[in-house]
N, C-alpha and C positions, 0 to 999 in steps of 0.2 A: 504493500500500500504506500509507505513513503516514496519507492522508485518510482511508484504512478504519480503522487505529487511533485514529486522533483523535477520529472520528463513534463508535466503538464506549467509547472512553474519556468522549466524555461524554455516552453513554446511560447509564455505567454511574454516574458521576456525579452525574447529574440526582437523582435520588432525595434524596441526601446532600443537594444543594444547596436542594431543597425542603425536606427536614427542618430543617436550619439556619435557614431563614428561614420558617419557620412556627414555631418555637421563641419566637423574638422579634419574631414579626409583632405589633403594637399591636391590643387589643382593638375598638377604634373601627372597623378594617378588616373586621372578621369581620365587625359588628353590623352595618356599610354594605354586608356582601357585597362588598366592595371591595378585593380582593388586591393592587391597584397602589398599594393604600396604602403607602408609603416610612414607616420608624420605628423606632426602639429601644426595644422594653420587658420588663424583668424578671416582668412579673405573671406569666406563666403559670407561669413557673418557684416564684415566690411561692406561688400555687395550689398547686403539689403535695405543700404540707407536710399538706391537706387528705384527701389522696387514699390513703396511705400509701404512696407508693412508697420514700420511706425503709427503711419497716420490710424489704419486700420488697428491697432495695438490702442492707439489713444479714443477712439471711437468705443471700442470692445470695453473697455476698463469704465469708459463714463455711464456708455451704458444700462453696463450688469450691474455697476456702484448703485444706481439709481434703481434697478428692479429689485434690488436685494434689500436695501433697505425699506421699499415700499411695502412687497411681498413678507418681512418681518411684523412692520407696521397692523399692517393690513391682518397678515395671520395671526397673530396672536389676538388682538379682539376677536376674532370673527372663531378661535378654537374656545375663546373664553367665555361668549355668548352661545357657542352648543353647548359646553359644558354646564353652563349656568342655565340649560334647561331648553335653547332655541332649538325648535327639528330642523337641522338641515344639514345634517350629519349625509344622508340620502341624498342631495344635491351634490355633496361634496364627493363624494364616492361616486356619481356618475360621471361627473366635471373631469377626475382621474382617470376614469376606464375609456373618455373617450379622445379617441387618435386625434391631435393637433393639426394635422393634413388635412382633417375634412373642415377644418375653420379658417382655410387661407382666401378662398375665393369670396365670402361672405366678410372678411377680416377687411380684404380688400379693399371693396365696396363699403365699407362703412368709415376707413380710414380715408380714403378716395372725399367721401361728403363734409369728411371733416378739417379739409384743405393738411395733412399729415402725412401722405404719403412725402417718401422721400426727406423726412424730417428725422432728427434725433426721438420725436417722439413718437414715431411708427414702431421704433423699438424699445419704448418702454412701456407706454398706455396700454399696451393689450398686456403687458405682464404685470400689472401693479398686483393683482392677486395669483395663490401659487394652491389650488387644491392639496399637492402634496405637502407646502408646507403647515397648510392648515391641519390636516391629518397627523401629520407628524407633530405639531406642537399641541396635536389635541391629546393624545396618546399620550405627551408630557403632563399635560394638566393633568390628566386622570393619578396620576403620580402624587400629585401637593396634596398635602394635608388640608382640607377642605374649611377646616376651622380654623384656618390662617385668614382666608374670607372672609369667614363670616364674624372674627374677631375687628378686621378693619372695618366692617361696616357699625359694628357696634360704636365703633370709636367715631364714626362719623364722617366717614372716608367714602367717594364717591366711585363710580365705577371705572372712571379713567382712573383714578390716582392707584386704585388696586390695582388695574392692569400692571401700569407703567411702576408704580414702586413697593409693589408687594412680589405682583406673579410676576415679571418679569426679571426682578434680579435670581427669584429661586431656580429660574428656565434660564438663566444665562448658558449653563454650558450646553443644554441643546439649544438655543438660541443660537450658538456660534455653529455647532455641526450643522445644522440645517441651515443658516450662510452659507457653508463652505457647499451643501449641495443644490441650492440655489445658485450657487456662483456659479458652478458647473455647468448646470443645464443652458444657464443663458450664453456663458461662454462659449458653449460648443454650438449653437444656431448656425445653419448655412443655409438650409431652403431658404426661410422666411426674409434673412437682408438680402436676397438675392433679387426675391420677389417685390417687396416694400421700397426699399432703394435704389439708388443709383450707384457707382462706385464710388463717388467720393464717401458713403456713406457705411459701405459694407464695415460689416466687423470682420474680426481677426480669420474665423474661421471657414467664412465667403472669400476672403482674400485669397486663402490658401488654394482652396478651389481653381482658381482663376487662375494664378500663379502656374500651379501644374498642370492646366489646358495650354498657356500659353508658355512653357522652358518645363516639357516631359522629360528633358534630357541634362538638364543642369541640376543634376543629384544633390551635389553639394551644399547648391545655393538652396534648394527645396530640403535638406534637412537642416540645415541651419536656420531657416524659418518655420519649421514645424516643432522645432529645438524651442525656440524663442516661443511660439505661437501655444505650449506647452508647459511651458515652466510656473505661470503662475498657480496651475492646478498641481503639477506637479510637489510643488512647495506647501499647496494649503492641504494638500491631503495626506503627506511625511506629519507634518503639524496635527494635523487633527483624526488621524488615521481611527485611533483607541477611538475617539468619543463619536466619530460618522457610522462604526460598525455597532456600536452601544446603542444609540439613535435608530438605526434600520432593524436590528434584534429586537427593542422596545417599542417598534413601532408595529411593528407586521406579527409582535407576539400575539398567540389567542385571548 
């Protein structure tokens, strides 16, 4: 059973491990067809000041900045008011089961009425709320001691200032994992800026797209942007690895 995780962990690996090293494979090996070429070199990475994945890097960050903290916003009252007795636990759980694909053409058209297409706000207004992250911080709630509530109400405390300075610091740390999976989901979008915008507009992960329709053959330069185009998930989920698997186990438990 290990040798099957081991063989299965670095299938899943491999990928990653080629990426990394075609990021900083030396030019000289591409031009020789020569992949056993051994070397360290910055240029591709150089290269991309060329290509603008910057721009699309600073598009991608402002954002997912902005859905995440709305989608926090947003979900957390809206897991605090089912818990606190609203039905619509049942909406939410349909909201999740159904495919995002079938709401692009009617997304469209209603971003289209509302002069947004091709705006920063094409990609954030339709995510200000997140089913899953309401599920997920509802699943938290069910966790607090209930008579933490209902003590602040005694004291005279209204239903905002519980959200915001009762339940929320005790949901800090899955507050932060469901950010880091929030981040994710918006981060990796590529239909949707493709369709909503124009290119000055695409995020990171439409860029890449495009990027490898047009230079299928510039290995190096295409893993050193996918390099780049990765890291910050890479980084927030080393970081929060323990408490995103705690989060998904506590969520989807019976």
């Amino acid at each position: 059973m290990r040798l099957v995780t081991a063989a299965f962990c670095a299938f899943v690996a491999l990928p990653l491990v080629w990426l990394a090293y075609a990021a900083f494979i030396p030019a000289e090996a591409l031009v020789r067809a020569n992949l056993a070429t051994f070397g360290f070199s910055l240029e591709n990475f150089a290269a991309l000041h060329a290509t603008g994945l910057w721009r699309a890097m600073g598009v991608s960050f402002a954002a997912t900045g902005l859905v995440v903290a709305a989608q926090l916003a947003f979900g957390l009252g809206a897991a605090y008011a089912i818990r606190n007795g609203l039905r619509m636990l049942g909406l939410v759980m349909l909201l999740l089961a159904l495919p995002s694909e079938l709401l692009l053409v009617p997304l469209y058209r209603l971003l289209q009425g509302m002069a947004l297409l091709d705006t920063i706000g094409a990609l954030v207004v339709p995510f200000l709320a997140s089913p899953l992250v309401v599920f997920l911080l509802l699943q938290a709630l069910r966790r607090v001691p209930w008579e933490v509530v209902e003590a602040a109400r005694l004291d005279g405390a209204g239903e905002v200032t519980i959200v915001h300075r009762v339940v929320a610091p005790i949901l800090r740390p899955e507050m932060t994992a469901t950010a880091v999976l929030a981040f994710a989901a918006h981060w990796n979008l590529v239909l949707y800026p493709r369709i909503m915008t124009t290119e000055a507009l695409w995020t990171v992960q439409a860029f890449l797209t495009e990027l490898l329709r047009a230079r299928p053959f510039e290995w190096g330069l295409l893993g050193a942007a996918a390099l780049v185009a990765s890291l910050p998930l890479l980084v927030l989920y080393v970081a929060f690895e323990k408490r995103i698997i705690e989060v998904f186990e506590s969520g989807f438990r019976s």
